[in-house]
Structure formats: C-alpha cells, structure tokens
Steps between C-alpha positions, in 0.01 A plus 500: 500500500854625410306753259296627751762607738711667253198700414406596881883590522492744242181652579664568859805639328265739268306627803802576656650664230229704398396548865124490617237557293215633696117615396590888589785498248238340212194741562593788728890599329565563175858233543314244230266795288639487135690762383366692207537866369220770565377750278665345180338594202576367146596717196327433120746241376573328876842560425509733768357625806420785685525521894454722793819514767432806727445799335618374139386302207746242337494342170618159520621196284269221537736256448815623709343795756731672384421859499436684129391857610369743776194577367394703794715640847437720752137510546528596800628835390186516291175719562750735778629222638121385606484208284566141663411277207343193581381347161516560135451375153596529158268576206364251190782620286776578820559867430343606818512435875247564716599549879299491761620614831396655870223269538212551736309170599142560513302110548681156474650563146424789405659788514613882305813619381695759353608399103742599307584387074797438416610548177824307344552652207559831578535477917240702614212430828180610461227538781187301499186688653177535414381785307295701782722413753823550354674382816441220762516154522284287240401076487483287189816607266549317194604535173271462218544183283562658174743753669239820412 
C-alpha cells in the first residue's frame, strides 16, 4: 500500500515538473521528434564527413564534429550569383562535387536543375548541360560508378 502511494506521489511530482503532456505536442509539434542531422553524407574511410550549412560544404570529424576543412563556400556567388544550391554529392573516388542548385519542381519528386562539378584538386566549377542544349535546366545527375 505504502509502495503504491509513493509511486502516485512521484508520478504527480513528474507531471508537474515536466508540465502536461498532451496528444498535439506528440503528433502535431515537433517538441518530442528526434533530433538528427540532414544532408550528412559519409566520406571513403567514415572518418569524416561532408555536410551542407547554407551555401557551404564542411568536412567534418566523425568522431568530434569538429570541423577539418571548407571544402566549398559561397555558392551563392556561383553561376552570377544565380545559384542557390540545394543538394550535392561527392564522386566514387571524392575528387569531385557535383552541385545541384535553382531547382524547378515539375511532379511530386521530380524535378530539374542547374549542375555544376566541382573539382578539388585544382578548384575549378564546371557546367553540366546537355550537348544540344548547352544551357537550361536538366533531371537525373549522377556520377558514373567508375568515375569515367
């Protein structure tokens, strides 16, 4: 008996504490969604990572967070200062970035961009267009596997 009480005592005292925990704050707010970092994306030996704040890419320590290097800054200063990147990713062997940026929804998911390579060895963007075109937005940018 003496059990039970203390427990309905302390369950008063958590409520309280904590204050009321209502079905809005579980489904509708994001007060109780877990906390987890977006567009992270792993290097070849997971000892670091690459990640997308703004208009920059970071290399990052795995283990601390701590950040290594800017690998890219500025992109918004990119393309005459028409480029608002929005995704990238690194090649099979990580001496390129591709950027994509400006995006145009077109249905659900999909959607065209403007792309841009980056290249970390010597710093320098290239556009990505197709050949008869040679300007516009394009879909379906990837690198190839073997880096060709």
């Amino acid at each position: 008996m003496k059990l039970r009480f203390v427990i309905c005592i302390l369950q008063l005292v958590i409520l309280n504490a904590f204050g009321q925990l209502t079905l809005e704050d579980i489904f509708l707010s994001s007060k109780y969604r877990e906390k987890r970092p977006e567009n992270l994306k792993f290097m070849i030996n997971d000892s670091f990572y690459t990640v997308q704040e703004g208009n920059s890419i970071l290399k990052k320590e795995t283990a601390t967070g701590r950040v290594v290097d800017t690998l890219i800054s500025k992109t918004d200063t990119l393309n005459n200062g028409k480029f608002s990147l929005f995704d990238y990713s690194l090649s099979h062997n990580e001496n390129f970035i591709l950027l994509a940026g400006n995006r145009e929804g077109i249905y659900r998911r999909s959607f065209v961009a403007d792309y841009l390579v980056y290249n970390l060895i010597d710093k320098s963007f290239k556009s990505v267009y197709i050949t008869d075109k040679q300007s516009g937005k394009i879909g379906n940018v990837e690198f190839s596997p073997n880096d060709m």
